[in-house]
C-alpha positions as CSV (number, residue, x, y, z in Angstrom):
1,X,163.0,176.7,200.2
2,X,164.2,173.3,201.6
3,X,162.7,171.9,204.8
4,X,166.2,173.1,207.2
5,X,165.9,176.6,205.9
6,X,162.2,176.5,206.4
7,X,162.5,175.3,210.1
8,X,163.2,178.6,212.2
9,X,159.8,179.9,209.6
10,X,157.9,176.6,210.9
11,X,158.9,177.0,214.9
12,X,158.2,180.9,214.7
13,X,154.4,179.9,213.1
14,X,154.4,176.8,215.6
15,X,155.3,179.5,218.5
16,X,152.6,181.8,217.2
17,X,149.5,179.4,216.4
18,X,150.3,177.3,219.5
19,X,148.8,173.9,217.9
20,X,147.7,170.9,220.3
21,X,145.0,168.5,220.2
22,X,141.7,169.7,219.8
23,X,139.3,169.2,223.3
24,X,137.1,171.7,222.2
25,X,134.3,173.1,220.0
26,X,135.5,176.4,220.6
27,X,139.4,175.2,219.4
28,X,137.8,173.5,216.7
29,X,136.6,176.5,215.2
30,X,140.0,178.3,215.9
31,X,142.1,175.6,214.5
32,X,140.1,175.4,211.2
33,X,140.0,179.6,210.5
34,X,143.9,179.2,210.5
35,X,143.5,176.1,208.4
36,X,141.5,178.2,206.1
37,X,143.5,181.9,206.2
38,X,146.2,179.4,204.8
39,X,143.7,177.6,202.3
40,X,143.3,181.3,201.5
41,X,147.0,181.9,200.2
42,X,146.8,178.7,198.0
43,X,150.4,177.8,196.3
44,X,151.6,180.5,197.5
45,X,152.1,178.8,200.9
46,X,155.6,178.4,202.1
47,X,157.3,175.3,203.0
48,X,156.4,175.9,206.6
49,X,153.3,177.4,205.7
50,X,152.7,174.0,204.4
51,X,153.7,171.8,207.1
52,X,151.5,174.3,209.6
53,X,148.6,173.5,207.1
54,X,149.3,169.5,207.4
55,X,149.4,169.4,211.1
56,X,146.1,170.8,211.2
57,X,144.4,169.3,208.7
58,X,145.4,166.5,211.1
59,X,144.8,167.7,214.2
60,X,141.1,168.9,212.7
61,X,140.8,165.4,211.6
62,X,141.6,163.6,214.8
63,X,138.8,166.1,216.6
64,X,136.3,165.4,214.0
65,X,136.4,161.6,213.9
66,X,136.1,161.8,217.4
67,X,133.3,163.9,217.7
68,X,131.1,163.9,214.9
69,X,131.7,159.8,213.7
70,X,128.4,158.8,211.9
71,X,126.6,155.8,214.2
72,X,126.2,152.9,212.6
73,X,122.6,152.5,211.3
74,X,120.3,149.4,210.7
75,X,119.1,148.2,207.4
76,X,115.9,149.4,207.6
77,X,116.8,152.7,209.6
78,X,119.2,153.4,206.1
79,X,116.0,152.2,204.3
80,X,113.6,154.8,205.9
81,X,115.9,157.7,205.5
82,X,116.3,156.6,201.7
83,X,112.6,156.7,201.7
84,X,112.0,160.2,203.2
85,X,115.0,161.8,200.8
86,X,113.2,160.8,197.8
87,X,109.7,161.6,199.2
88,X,108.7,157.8,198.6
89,X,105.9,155.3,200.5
90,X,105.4,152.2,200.9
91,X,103.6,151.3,198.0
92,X,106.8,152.8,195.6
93,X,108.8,150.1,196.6
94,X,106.3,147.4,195.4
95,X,108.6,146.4,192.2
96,X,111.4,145.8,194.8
97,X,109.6,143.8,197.4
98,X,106.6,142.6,195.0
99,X,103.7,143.0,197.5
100,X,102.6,145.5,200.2
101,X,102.4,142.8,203.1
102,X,106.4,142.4,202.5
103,X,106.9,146.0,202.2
104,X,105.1,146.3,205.9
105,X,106.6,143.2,207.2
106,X,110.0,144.1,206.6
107,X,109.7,147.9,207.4
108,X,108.6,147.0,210.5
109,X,111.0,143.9,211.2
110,X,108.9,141.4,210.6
111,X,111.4,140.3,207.8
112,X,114.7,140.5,206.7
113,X,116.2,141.5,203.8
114,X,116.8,139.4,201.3
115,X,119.7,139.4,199.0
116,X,118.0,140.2,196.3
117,X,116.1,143.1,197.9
118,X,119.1,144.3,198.8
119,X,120.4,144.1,195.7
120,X,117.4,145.6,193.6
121,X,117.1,148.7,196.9
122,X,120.9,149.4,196.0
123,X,120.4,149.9,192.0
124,X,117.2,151.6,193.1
125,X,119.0,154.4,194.8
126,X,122.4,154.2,193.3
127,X,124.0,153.1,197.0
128,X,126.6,150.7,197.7
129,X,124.6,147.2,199.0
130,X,126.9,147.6,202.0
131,X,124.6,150.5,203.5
132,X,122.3,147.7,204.1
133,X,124.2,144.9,206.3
């Protein structure tokens, strides 16, 4: 089905689902059970089908980036929660850092990072070295 002969389909489901920007928790949730009743059909969509499932994928986007965006976090913040995931302590990280007085000084921010801890840190938990600047 071409995209003209698909258009009176597309303004009837447009007409029916009503689709805006999301303000809302509550349209959120509304917009993503559509999304998903048409994640549901699979390639069975329709041309319109499709273009409804586009717009909001974008629209669910849009709300999300807006409303759930990740705060930037500081070296030693990523460094911490590294440290909890993988149930380690200070004195694990000793063949990174080389003694426990560096280990305190920079979890506490006493010191920096250096290149090469950041470097060695990144290998040790298969992260980008970006995660820490």
């Amino acid at each position: 089905m071409s995209v003209a002969t698909s258009r009176p389909e597309y303004a009837t489901l447009l007409a029916k689902t009503l689709p805006a920007v999301i303000r809302s928790e509550k349209e959120n949730e509304h917009y993503t059970s559509l999304l998903e009743e048409l994640d549901h059909k699979g390639s069975r969509l329709s041309a319109a089908e499709q273009r409804l499932a586009e717009l909001l994928t974008l629209l669910i986007e849009d709300f999300e980036e807006r409303h759930y965006a990740l705060k930037p976090a500081t070296p030693i913040a990523v460094l911490e929660e590294l440290m909890a995931a993988n149930e380690l302590k200070q004195k694990d990280l000793l063949d990174i850092f080389g003694a426990p007085s560096i280990v305190s000084e920079v979890l506490s921010g006493k010191r920096k990072l250096t290149t090469e801890h950041i470097r060695n840190l990144a290998r040790r938990f298969h992260v980008s070295p970006e995660v820490f600047f």
